[in-house]
C-alpha positions as CSV (number, residue, x, y, z in Angstrom):
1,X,17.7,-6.0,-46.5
2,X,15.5,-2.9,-45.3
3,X,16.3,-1.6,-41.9
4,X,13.0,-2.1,-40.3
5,X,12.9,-5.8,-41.6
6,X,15.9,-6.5,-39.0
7,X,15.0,-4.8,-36.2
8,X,11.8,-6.5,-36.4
9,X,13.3,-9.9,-35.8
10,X,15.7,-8.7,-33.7
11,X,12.5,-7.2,-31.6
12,X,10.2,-10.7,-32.1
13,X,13.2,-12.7,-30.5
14,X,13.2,-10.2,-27.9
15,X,10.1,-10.4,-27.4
16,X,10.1,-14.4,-27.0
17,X,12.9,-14.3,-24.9
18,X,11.8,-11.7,-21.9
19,X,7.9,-13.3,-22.1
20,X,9.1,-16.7,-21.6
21,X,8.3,-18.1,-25.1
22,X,11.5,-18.9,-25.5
23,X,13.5,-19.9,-22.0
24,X,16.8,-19.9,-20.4
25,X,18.7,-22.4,-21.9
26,X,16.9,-23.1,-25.0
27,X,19.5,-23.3,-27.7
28,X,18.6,-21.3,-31.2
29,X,18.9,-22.3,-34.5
30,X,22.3,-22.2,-36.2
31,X,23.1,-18.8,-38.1
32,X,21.9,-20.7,-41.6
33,X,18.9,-21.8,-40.0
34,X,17.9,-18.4,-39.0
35,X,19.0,-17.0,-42.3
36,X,17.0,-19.3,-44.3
37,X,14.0,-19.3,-41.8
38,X,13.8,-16.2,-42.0
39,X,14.9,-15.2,-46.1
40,X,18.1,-13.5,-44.6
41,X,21.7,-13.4,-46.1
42,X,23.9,-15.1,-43.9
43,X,25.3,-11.9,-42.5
44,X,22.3,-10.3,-41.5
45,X,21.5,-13.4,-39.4
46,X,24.6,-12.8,-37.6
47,X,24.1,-9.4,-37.2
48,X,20.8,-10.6,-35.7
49,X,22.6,-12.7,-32.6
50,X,24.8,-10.1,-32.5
51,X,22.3,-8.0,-31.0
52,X,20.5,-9.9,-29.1
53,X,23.9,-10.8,-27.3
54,X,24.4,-7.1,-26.9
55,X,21.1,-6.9,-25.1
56,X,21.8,-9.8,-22.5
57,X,19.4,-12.3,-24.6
58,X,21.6,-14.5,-25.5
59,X,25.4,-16.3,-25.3
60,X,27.1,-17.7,-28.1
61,X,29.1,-20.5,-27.4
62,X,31.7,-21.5,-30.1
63,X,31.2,-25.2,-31.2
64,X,28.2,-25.6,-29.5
65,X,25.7,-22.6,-30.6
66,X,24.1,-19.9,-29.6
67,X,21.2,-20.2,-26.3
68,X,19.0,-18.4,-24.4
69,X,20.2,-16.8,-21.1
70,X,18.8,-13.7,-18.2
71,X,18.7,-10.5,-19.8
72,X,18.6,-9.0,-17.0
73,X,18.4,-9.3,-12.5
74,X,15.2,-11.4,-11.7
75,X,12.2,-8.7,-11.0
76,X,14.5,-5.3,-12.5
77,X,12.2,-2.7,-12.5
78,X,9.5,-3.9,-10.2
79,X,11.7,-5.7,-7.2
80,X,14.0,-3.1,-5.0
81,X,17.6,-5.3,-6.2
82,X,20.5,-5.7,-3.9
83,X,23.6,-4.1,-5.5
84,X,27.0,-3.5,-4.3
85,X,28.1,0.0,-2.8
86,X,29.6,1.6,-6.1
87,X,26.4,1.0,-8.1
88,X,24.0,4.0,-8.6
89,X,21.1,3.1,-8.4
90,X,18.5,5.3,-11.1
91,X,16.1,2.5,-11.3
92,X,13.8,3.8,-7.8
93,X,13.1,6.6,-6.4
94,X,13.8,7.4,-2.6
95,X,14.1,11.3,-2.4
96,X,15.9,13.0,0.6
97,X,16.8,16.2,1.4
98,X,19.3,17.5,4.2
99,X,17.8,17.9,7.8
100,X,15.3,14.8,7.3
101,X,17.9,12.6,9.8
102,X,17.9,15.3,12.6
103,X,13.8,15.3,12.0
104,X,13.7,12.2,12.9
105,X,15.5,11.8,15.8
106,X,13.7,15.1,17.5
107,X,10.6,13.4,16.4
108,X,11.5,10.4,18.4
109,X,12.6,12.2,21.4
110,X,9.1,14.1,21.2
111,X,7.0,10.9,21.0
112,X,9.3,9.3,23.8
113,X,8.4,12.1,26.0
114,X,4.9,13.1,25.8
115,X,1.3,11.5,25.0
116,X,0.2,8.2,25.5
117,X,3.1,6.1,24.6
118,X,1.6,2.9,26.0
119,X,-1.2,3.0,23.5
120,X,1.3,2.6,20.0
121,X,2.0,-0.8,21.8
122,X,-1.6,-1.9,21.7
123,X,-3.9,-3.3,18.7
124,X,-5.2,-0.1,16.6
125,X,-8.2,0.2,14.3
126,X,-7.9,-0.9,11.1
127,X,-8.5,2.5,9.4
128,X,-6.8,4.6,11.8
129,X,-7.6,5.8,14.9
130,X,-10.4,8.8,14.7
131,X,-7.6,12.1,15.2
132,X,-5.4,10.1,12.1
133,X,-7.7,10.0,10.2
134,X,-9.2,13.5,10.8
135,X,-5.2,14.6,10.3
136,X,-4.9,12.2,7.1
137,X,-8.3,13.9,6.0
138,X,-7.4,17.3,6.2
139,X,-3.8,16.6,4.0
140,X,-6.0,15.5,1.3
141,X,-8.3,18.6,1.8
142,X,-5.1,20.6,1.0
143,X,-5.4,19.0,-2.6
144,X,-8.5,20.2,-3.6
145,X,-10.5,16.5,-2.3
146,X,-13.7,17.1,0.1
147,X,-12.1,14.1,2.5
148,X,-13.7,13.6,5.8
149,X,-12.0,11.1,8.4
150,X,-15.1,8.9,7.5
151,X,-14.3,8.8,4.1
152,X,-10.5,8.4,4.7
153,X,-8.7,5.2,5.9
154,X,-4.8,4.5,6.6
155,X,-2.8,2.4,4.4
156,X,1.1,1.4,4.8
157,X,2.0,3.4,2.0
158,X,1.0,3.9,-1.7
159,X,1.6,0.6,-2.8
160,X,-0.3,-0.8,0.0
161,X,-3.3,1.2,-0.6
162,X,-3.3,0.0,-4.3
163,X,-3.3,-3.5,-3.4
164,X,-5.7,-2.9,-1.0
165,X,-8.0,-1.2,-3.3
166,X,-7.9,-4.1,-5.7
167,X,-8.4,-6.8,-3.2
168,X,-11.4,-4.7,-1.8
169,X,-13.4,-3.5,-4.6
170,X,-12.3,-5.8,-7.3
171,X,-12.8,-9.5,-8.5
172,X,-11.0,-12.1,-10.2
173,X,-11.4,-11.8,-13.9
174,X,-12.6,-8.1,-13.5
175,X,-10.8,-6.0,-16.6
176,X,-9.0,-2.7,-15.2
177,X,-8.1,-0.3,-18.0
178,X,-4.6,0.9,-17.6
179,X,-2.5,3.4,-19.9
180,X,0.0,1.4,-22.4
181,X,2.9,3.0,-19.9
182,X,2.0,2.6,-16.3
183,X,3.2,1.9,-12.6
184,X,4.6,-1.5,-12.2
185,X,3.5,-1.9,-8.6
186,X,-0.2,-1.3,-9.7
187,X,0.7,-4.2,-12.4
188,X,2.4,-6.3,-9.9
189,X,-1.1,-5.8,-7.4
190,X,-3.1,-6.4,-10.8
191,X,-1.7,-9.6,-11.3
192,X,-1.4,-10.8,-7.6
193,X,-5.6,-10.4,-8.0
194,X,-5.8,-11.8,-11.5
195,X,-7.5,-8.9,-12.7
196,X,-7.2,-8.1,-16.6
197,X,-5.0,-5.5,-17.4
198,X,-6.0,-3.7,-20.9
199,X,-3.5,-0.9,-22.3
200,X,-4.9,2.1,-23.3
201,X,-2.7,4.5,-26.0
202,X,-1.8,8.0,-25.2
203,X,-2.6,11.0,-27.0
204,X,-0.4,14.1,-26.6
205,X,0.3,14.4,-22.5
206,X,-2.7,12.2,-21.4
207,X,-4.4,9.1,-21.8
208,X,-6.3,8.9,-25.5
209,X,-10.0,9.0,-24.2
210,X,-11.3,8.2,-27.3
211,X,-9.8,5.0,-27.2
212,X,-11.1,4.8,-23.6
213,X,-14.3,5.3,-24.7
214,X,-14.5,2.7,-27.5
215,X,-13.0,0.1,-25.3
216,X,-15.8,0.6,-22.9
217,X,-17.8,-0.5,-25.5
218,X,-16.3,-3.3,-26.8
219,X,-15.7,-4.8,-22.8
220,X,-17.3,-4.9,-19.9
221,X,-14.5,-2.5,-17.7
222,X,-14.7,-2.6,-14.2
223,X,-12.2,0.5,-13.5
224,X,-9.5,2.8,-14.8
225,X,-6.5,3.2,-13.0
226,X,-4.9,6.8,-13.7
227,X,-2.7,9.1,-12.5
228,X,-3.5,12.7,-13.6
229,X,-1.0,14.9,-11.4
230,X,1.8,13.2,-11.9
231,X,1.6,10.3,-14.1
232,X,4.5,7.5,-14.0
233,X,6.7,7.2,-15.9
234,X,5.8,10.0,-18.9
235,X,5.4,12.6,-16.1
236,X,2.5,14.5,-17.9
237,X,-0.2,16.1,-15.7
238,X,-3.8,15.8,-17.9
239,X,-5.3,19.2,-18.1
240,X,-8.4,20.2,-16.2
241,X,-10.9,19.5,-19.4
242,X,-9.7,16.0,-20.6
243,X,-10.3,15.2,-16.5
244,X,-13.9,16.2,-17.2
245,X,-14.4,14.2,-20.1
246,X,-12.6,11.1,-18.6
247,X,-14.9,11.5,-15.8
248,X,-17.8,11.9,-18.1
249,X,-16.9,8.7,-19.6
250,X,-16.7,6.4,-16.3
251,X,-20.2,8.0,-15.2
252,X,-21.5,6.9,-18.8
253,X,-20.2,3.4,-18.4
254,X,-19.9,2.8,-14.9
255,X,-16.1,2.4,-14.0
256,X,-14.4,3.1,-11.0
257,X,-11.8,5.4,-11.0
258,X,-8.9,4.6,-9.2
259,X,-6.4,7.8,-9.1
260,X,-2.8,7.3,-7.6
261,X,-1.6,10.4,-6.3
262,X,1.4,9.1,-4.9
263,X,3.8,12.1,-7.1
264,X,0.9,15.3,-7.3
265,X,2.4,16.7,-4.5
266,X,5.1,17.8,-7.7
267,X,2.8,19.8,-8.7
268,X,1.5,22.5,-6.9
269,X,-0.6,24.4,-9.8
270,X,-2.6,20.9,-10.7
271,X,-6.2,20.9,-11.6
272,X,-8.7,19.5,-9.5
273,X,-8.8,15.9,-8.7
274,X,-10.5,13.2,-10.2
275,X,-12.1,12.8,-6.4
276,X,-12.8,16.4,-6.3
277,X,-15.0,16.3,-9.6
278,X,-16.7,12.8,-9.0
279,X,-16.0,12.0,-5.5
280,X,-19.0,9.2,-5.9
281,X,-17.0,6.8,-8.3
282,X,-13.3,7.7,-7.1
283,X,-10.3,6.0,-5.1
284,X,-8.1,8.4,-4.0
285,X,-4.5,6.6,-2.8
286,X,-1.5,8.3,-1.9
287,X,1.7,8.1,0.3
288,X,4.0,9.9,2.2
289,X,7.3,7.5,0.5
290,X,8.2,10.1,-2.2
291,X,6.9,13.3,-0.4
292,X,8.8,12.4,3.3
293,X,10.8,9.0,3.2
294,X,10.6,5.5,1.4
295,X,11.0,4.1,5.0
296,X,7.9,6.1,6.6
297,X,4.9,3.4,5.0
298,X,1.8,5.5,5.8
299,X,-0.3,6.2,3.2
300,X,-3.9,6.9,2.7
301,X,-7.5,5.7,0.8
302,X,-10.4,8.4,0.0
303,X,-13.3,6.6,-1.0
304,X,-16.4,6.5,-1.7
305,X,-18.4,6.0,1.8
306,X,-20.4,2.4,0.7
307,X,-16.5,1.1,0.3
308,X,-15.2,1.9,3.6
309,X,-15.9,-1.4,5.1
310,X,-14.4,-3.9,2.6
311,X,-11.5,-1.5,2.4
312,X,-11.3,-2.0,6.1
313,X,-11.8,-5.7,6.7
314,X,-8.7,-6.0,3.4
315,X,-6.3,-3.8,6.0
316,X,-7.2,-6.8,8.8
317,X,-6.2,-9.3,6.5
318,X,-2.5,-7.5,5.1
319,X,-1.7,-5.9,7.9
320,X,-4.0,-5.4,10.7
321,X,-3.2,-1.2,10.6
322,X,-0.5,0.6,10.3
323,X,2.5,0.6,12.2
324,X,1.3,3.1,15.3
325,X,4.9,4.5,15.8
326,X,5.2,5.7,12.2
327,X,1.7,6.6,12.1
328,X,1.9,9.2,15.1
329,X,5.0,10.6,13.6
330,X,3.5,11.6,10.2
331,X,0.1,12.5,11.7
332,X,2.9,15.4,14.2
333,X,4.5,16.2,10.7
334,X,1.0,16.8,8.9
335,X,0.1,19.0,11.7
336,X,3.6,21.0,12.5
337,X,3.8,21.4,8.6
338,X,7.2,19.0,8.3
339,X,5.8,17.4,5.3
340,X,4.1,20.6,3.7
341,X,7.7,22.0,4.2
342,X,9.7,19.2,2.9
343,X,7.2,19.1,-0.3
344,X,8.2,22.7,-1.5
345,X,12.0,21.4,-0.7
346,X,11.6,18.8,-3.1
347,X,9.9,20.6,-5.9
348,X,13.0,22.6,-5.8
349,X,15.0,20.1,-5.5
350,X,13.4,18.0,-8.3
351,X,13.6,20.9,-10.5
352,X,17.5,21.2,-9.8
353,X,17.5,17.9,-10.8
354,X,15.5,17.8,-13.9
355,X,18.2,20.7,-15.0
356,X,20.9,18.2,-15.2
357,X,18.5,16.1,-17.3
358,X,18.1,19.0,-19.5
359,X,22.3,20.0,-19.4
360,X,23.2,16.1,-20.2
361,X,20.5,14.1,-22.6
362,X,18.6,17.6,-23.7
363,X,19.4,16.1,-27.3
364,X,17.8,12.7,-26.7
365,X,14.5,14.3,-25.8
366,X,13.3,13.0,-22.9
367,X,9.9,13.1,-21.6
368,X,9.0,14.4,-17.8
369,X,7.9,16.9,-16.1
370,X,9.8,19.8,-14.9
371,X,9.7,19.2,-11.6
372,X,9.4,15.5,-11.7
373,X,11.7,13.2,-10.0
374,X,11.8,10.2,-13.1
375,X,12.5,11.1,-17.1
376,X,11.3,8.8,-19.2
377,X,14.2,8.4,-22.2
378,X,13.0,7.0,-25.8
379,X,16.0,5.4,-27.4
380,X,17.6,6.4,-30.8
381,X,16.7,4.3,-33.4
382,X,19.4,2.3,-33.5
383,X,19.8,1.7,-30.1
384,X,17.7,-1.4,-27.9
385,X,17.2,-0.3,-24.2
386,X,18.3,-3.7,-23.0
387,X,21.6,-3.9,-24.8
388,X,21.7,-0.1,-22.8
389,X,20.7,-1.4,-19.6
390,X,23.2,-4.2,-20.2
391,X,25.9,-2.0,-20.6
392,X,25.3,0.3,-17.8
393,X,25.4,-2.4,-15.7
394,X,29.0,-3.0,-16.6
395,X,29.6,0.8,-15.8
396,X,27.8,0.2,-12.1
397,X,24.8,2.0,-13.3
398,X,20.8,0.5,-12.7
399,X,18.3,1.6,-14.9
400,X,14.8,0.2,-15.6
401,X,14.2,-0.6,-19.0
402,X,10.2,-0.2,-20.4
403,X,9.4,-3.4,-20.3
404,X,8.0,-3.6,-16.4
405,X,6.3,-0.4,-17.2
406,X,4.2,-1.6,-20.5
407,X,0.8,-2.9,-20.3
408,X,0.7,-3.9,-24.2
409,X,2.7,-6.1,-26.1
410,X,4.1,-3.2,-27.6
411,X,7.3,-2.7,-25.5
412,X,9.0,0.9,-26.9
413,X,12.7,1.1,-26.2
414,X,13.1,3.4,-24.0
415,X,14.3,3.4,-20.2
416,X,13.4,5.5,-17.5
417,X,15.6,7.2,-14.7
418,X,15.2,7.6,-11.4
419,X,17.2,10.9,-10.0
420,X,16.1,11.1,-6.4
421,X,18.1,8.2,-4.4
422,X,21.6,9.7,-5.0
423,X,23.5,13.2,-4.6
424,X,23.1,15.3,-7.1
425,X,27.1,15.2,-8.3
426,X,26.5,11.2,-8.7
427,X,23.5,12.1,-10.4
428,X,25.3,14.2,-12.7
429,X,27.9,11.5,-13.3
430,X,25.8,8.9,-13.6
431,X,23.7,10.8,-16.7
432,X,26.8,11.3,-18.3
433,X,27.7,7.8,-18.3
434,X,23.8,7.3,-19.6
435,X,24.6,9.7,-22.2
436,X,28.6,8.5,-23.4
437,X,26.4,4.7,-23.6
438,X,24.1,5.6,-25.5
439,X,26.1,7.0,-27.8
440,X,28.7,4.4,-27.9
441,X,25.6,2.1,-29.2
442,X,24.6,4.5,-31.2
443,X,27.3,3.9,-33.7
């Protein structure tokens, strides 16, 4: 039986299996019954469950048959798991560098001591007070974005601003381009809205705009979520032309751009901004969880002025504004240059990082960015990423498979590896465990 025949219906089950098609507990047909379903010899079919048992699919059971169980943890890949102590975790991102601890504490001490401590115990506005936003403003004018603090609201982080962005400016029903490979927590906000998520393909390191273009014209699309500088999970960074042609498409058919910066500050040599070159139809969201902490959830919105208000009332109804203590310490870090400092730490860092990638799974070819903290790894052919992921579980090692990142019902095999929440001698370790696995299934 050709190759590709097998791994087709080995894929298709998949396929069934992680979309709910086919549930837990469901048993299968009998090894004949697949064989003759499907014009199989007998052996193939049990090659078949074979596989899919490898990937955490399935269970045989002997006199009874073969069901349907978990592949993997409920919500892997988009939900932070709990995990015992010896697991390392490469499935999120949470960088650190040394010295951040001691910054926090003087930073305490400091807000303890001097200001107006009596006001971070009262109501704030639901943008951010005036200075915050002023501070917030001016970070963003460091990336090449004209931002004034009445263009510029306060968001608990990133993921907050995303969801806040969709509530605000979009309806239920309303189709949101996306790439194919994308940001699971701009899915997850996409789906808590019931907006329509339509993959678009990629061409070389950016999004294919040509597809872009002719899905415009086939749909009504209400907005394209992107992230030029530094796109998750493929870690590409689109060059400063294809940004002008992307936005010359969204003028032609009226989309919104919604840009997630929440990794550019990776990149330090990045063309312009999609707000810089058409601040009139852009949403501008970033954080400070990657660039400071995962713990410090202050992020920001640049938007178009005529949004402000509905971005504002959405704040009121999540959270009310962002947490005043946290707030006042990134606005003292912005201004001291603490997180311009610990940005250029992490670029280095990442970079160190990214070398080990190189050293250890060079020869698989991953994709990423050279001073990216993710690498996005395509499997061998022979290989399935959950069977992977399956087994480096067993080793105490969490990776996300592509599934929670793929907006198409095209799901590639490939995983992708977070190297920022773990030393970088774990880090090492851990990649050669990814590396001895996937060889080990290789054969």
């Amino acid at each position: 039986m050709p190759k590709l025949r097998y791994k087709e219906i080995v894929d298709r089950l998949a396929a069934d299996i992680r979309e709910g098609r086919l549930r837990p507990g469901t048993q299968l047909p009998t090894h004949r019954k697949l064989a003759a379903r499907e014009g199989l010899a007998l052996v193939t079919a049990t090659r078949v469950y074979a596989e899919l048992e490898s990937m955490g699919l399935v269970s045989g059971e002997v006199g009874r048959g073969t069901f349907v169980k978990e592949a993997l943890p409920r919500g892997h890949g988009v939900d932070l798991p709990a995990w015992s102590a010896p697991t390392i975790d490469l499935s999120f991102n949470s960088p650190s560098v040394p010295g951040q601890t001691e910054l926090l504490r003087a930073a305490l001490r400091q807000l303890a001591s001097v200001g107006d401590v009596e006001a971070l115990l009262r109501y704030q506005p639901h943008g951010g007070r005036a200075h915050e936003r002023r501070i917030m403003a001016e970070h963003l004018s460091s990336r090449g974005i004209s931002a004034s603090m009445e263009n510029t609201v306060l968001v608990s982080g990133a993921q907050h601003g995303l969801s806040v962005t969709s509530m605000a400016l979009l309806e239920p029903g309303d189709v949101v381009a996306a790439d194919a490979l994308t940001y699971p927590g701009f899915k997850l906000a996409a789906e808590t809205c019931r907006i329509e998520l339509v993959a678009v393909p990629a061409a070389g390191r950016g999004t294919d705009l040509d597809a872009l273009a002719q899905l415009c014209k086939r749909r009504r699309v209400r907005a394209f979520y992107t992230m030029p500088t530094l796109h998750n999970p493929l870690g590409w960074v689109i060059a400063a032309q294809r940004r002008r042609e992307l936005v010359a498409i969204a003028r032609k058919h009226g989309l919104m751009l919604i840009e997630d910066g929440a990794y550019a500050f990776l990149e330090d040599s990045s063309p312009p901004p999609l707000a810089a070159l058409a601040p009139e139809l852009t949403v501008y969201v970033s954080g400070l969880s990657k660039s400071v902490a995962a713990g410090l959830r202050v992020g920001m919105i640049h938007a178009p002025l005529q949004w402000i208000p509905s971005l504002e009332r959405t704040i009121r109804a999540t959270t009310w504004q962002t947490p005043a203590m946290m707030t006042a310490i990134a606005c003292g870090w912005i201004e001291d240059g603490t997180v311009a400092r610990l940005e250029a730490e992490k670029r280095v860092d990442a970079c160190r990082r990214q070398a080990l990638v190189t050293e250890i799974l060079g020869h698989l070819k991953p994709l990423r960015h050279p001073a990216s903290y993710f690498a996005w790894l395509p499997m061998p052919e022979e290989v399935r990423a959950d069977a992977l992921c399956k087994a480096l579980i067993r080793e105490q090692v969490l990776v996300s498979p592509a599934h929670p990142y793929s907006t198409s019902k095209h799901v590639p095999h490939a995983i992708r590896l977070a190297l920022a929440s773990v030393s970088r001698e774990a880090l090492r370790q851990s990649l050669q465990t990814v590396a001895k696995t996937v060889a080990a299934l290789s054969y």
